[in-house]
N, C-alpha and C positions, 0 to 999 in steps of 0.2 A: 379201142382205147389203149394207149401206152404207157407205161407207167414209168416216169422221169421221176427217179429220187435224187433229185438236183447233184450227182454225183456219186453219191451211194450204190455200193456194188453188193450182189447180190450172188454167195455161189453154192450152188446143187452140187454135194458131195455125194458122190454113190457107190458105195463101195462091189463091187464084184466079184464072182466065181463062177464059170461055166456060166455066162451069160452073151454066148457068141447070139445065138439067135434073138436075142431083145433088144440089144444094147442099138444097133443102128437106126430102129424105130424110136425106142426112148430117148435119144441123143435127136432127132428131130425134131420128137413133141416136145421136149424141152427147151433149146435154142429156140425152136419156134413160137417163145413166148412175147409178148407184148412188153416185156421188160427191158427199159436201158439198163445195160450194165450189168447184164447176167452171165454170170460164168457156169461150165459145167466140168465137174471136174471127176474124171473117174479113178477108183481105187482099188485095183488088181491083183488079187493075192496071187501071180503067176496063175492064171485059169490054164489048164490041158488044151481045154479047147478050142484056143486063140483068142479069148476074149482080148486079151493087151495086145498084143497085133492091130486087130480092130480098132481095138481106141486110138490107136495112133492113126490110124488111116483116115477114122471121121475128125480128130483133131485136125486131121492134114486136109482135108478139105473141109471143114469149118472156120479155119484161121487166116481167114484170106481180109485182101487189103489193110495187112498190118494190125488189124484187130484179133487179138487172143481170147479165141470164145470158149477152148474146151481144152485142158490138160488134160493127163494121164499120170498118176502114182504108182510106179510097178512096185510092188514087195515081195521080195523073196521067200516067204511062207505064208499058208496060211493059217493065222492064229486067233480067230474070231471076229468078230464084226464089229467088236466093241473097240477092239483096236484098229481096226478101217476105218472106223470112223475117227477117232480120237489121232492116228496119223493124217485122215484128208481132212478134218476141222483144224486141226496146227496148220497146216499148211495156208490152209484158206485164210487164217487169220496173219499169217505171216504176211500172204499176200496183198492187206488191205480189206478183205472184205468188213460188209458191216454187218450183214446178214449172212446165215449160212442156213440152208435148207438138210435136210435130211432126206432121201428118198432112196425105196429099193428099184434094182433097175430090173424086175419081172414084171412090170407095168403092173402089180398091185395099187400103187396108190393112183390116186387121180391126178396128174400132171397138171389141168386145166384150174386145179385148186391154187395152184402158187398163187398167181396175184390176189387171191382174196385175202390167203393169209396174209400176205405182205402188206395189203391194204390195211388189216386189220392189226398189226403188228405197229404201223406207219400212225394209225388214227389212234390208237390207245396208248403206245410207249411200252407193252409189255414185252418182257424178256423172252416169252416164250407162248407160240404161238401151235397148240396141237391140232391134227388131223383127225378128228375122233372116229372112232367106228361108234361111241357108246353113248354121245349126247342127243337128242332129240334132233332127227332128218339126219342121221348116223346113220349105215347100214353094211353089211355084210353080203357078198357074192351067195347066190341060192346054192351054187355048187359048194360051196363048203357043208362037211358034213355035219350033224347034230353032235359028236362028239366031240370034233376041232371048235365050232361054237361054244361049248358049255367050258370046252378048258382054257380057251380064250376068256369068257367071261369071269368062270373064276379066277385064274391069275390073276385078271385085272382086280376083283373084289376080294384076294389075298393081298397084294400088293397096299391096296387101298388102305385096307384095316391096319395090316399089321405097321403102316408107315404112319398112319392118321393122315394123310391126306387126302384134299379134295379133287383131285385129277382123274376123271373119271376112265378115261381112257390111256391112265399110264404107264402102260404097256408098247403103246406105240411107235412106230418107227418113222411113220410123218412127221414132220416137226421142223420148225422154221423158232430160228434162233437171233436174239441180237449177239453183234461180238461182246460189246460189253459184258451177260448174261455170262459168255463161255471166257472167258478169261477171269468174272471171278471165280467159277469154277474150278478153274485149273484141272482143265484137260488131262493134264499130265498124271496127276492124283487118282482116276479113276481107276479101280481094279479087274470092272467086271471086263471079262471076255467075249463073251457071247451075246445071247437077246436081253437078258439082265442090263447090260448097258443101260438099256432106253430108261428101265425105273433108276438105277443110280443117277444118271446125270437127271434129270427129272427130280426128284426128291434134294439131292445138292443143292441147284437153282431155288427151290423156294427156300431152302432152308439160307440160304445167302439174303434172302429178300427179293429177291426177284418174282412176279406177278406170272399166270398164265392165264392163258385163254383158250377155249377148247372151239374149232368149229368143226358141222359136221360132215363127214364124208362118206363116198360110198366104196368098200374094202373090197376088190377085185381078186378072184381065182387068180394066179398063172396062168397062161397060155401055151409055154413053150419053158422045158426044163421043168428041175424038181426043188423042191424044199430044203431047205439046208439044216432043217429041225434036227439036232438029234437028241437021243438019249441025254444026253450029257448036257446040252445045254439048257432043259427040260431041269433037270437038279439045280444047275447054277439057277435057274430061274426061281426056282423054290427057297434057296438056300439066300440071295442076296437080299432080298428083304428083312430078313431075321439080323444077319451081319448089321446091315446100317441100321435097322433099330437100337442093336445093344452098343454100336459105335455111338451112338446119339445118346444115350444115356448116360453112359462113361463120360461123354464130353460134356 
């Protein structure tokens, strides 16, 4: 089955760093989706290890017969992920898209999920469509350890409480967006730098009025490469929840 949204473009932002060994696999299972009108667009904070090279080369041969399946964003630094994304979702919307997906290119998320979210994005009108690890037929790679599990789950039930919202897995880095959704947003406005991102723009959206929907998926080990976790983002994580609470009560 292929999924015709009578025009409507649809484009996988993914931002990278030291992702020479995934990206050529994840750039097939993507493009190789049943979707008209899918773009893929990658976002390179200058990787060492030739990851932007690469993109230009699967760009160059994905872009054949005049159709433009797959860009490439170089930037000059790297300044977190919250800004990869908020530079390849500008972009994307500049472009025309009307959806914009979210996904990391370590083949953690399940690629094979797109068209459902989109399906369900298409069949209900909501602004935002998550990849849960945490809702019911959610699940977690067995290779993750019991200690990465338990501080994944609490963040997500810090996040939760300290925001009052009902998003159970708002932590997430899956996520399928209408443009609508991110424009009243305002991309631009966003502070956090790091994995905080995912709860800022998340908690904005509803607080604009925009709807979500959680479906669930199953959250895949790495293969190839390491973690971009660190310290420091680990605090921003802690810390950006408190921020937008007291910004929200002030306002």
């Amino acid at each position: 089955m292929t999924y015709d949204l009578g025009g409507d473009r649809v484009t996988v932002v993914m931002p990278t760093y030291n992702e020479a060994a995934n990206l050529p696999r994840m750039a097939e299972l993507v493009l190789g989706l049943p979707i008209d009108g899918l773009h893929l667009k990658i976002v390179d904070d200058s990787s060492p290890d030739g990851t932007g090279r690469i993109a230009e080369e699967l760009a160059e041969k994905y872009n054949w017969d005049g159709r433009r399946r797959m860009s490439v964003l170089h930037r000059t630094e790297k300044d977190g992920l919250g800004r990869a994304y908020v530079a390849g979702m500008s972009a994307a919307l500049a472009e025309g898209a009307d959806y914009v997906v979210q996904m990391d290119a370590d083949g953690s998320h399940p690629v094979e999920a797109v068209p459902r979210m989109l399906g369900t994005a298409v069949a209900t009108g909501v602004g935002l469509v998550v990849g849960s690890r945490y809702v019911e037929g959610g699940s977690l790679d067995e290779e993750w350890g019991k200690h990465r599990v338990l501080l994944s789950r609490f963040a997500n039930r810090y996040a939760r409480t300290v925001l009052g919202t009902k998003i159970r897995d708002i932590t997430a880095g899956f996520n399928l967006w209408s443009a609508a959704t991110l424009r009243d947003v305002d991309l631009a406005t966003l502070d956090s730098a790091g994995y905080s991102f995912q709860v800022e723009l998340k908690f904005k959206a509803v607080r604009a009025g925009h709807s979500a929907v959680e479906i669930p998926i199953r959250f895949e080990e790495r293969t190839e490469g390491v973690s971009k976790m660190s310290l420091g983002t680990q605090v921003e994580s802690a810390l950006v929840p408190l921020r937008l609470r007291m910004r929200n009560r002030r306002g």
